[in-house]
ZADO-1210 file (C-alpha; in nm, 4 decimals, padded with zeros to 6 digits):
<atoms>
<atom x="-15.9084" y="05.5907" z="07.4289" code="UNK" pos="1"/>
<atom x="-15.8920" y="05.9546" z="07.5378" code="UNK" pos="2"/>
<atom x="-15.7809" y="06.2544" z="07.4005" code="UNK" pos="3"/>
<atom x="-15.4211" y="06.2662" z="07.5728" code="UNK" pos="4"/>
<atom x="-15.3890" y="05.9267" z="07.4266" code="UNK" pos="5"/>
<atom x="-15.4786" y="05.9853" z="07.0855" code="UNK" pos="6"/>
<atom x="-15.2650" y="06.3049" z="07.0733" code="UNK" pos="7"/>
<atom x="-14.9527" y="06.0931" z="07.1712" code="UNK" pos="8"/>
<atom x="-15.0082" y="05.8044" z="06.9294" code="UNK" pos="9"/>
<atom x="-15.0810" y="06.1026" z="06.6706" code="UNK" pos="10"/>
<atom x="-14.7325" y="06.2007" z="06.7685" code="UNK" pos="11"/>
<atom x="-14.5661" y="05.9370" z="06.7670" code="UNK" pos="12"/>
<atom x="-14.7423" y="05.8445" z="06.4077" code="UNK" pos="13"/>
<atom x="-14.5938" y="06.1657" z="06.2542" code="UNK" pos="14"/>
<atom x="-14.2261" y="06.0507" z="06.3456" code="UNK" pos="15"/>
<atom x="-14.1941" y="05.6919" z="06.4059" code="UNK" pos="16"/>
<atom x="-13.8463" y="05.7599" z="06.4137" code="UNK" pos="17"/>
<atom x="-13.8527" y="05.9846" z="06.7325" code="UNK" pos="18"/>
<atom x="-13.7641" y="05.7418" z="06.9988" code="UNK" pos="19"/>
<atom x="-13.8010" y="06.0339" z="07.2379" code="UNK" pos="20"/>
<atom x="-14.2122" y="06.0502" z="07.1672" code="UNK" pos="21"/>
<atom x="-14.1754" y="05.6914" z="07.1905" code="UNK" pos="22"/>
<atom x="-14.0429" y="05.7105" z="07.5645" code="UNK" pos="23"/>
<atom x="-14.3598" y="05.9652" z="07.6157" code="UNK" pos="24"/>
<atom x="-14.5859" y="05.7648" z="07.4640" code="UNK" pos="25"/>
<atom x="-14.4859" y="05.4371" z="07.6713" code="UNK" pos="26"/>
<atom x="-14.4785" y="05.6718" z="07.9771" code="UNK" pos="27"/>
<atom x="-14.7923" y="05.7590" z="07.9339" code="UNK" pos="28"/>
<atom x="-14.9925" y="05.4139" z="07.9109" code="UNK" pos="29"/>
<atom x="-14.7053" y="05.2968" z="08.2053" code="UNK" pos="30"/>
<atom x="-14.9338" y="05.5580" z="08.4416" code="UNK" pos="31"/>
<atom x="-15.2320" y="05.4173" z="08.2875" code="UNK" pos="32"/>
<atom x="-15.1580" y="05.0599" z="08.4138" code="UNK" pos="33"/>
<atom x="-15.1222" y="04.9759" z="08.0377" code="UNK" pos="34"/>
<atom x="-14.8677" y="04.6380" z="07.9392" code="UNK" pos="35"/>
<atom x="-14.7670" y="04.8120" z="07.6433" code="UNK" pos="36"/>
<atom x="-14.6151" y="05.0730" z="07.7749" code="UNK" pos="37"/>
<atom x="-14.3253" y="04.8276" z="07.9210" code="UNK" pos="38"/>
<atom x="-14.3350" y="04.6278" z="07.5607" code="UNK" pos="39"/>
<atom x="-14.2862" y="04.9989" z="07.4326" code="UNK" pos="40"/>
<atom x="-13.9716" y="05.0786" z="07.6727" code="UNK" pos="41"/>
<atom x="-13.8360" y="04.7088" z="07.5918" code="UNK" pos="42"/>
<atom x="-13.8538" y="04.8049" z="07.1905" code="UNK" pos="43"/>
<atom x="-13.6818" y="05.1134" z="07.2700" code="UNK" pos="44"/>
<atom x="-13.4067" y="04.9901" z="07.4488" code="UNK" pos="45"/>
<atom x="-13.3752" y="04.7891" z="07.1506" code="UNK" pos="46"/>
<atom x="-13.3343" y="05.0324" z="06.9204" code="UNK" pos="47"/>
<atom x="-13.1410" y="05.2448" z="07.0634" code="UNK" pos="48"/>
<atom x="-12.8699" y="04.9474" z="07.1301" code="UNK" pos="49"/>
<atom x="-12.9575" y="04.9005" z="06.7344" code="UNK" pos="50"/>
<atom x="-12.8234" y="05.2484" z="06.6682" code="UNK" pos="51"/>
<atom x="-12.5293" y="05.2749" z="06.9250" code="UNK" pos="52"/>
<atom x="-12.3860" y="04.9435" z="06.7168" code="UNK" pos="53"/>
<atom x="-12.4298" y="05.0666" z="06.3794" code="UNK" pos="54"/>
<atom x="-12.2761" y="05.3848" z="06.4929" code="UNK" pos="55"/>
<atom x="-11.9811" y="05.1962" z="06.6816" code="UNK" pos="56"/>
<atom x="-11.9672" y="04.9728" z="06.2707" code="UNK" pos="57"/>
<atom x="-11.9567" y="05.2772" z="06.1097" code="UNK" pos="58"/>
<atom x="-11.6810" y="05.4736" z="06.3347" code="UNK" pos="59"/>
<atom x="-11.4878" y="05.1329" z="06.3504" code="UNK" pos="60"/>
<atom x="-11.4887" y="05.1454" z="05.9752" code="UNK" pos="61"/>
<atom x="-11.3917" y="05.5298" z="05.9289" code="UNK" pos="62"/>
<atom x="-11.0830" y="05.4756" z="06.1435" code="UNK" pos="63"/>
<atom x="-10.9943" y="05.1193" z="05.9333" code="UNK" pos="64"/>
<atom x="-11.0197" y="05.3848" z="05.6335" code="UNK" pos="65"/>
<atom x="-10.7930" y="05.6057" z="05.7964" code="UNK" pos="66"/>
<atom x="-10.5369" y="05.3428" z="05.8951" code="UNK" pos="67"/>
<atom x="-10.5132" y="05.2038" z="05.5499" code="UNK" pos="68"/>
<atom x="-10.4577" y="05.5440" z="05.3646" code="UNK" pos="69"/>
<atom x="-10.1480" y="05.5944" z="05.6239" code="UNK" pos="70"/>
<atom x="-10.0015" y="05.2764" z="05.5450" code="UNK" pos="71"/>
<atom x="-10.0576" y="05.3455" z="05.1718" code="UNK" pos="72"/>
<atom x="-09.8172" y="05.6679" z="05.2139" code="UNK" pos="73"/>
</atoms>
């Protein structure tokens, strides 16, 4: 492992959250000729459809909330 590398996975450690030093990090070992760094985009992908339908849940919900305070007036 070289010192790019461990810098990234450093990075990435810090924030495991950060799906943007993710994407960097998968980037990277892509250029290296690494698997991983596909497995890495495929996980991300993931996520990020994760996130986009709790978000959609959560907005669906707000506007149920809204609908059923109108009808309560």
């Amino acid at each position: 492992m070289d010192t790019e590398e461990l810098e990234l996975r450093t990075l990435v450690h810090k924030d495991t959250e950060n799906l943007q030093n993710w994407a960097i990090y998968a980037d990277y070992l892509q250029t290296k000729g690494s698997p991983r760094g596909e497995v890495i985009e495929l996980d991300i992908a993931l996520e990020k459809s994760k996130r986009n339908s709790a978000s959609l849940f959560q907005e669906v919900h707000r506007q149920r909330r809204k609908q059923d305070r109108k009808s309560v007036v």
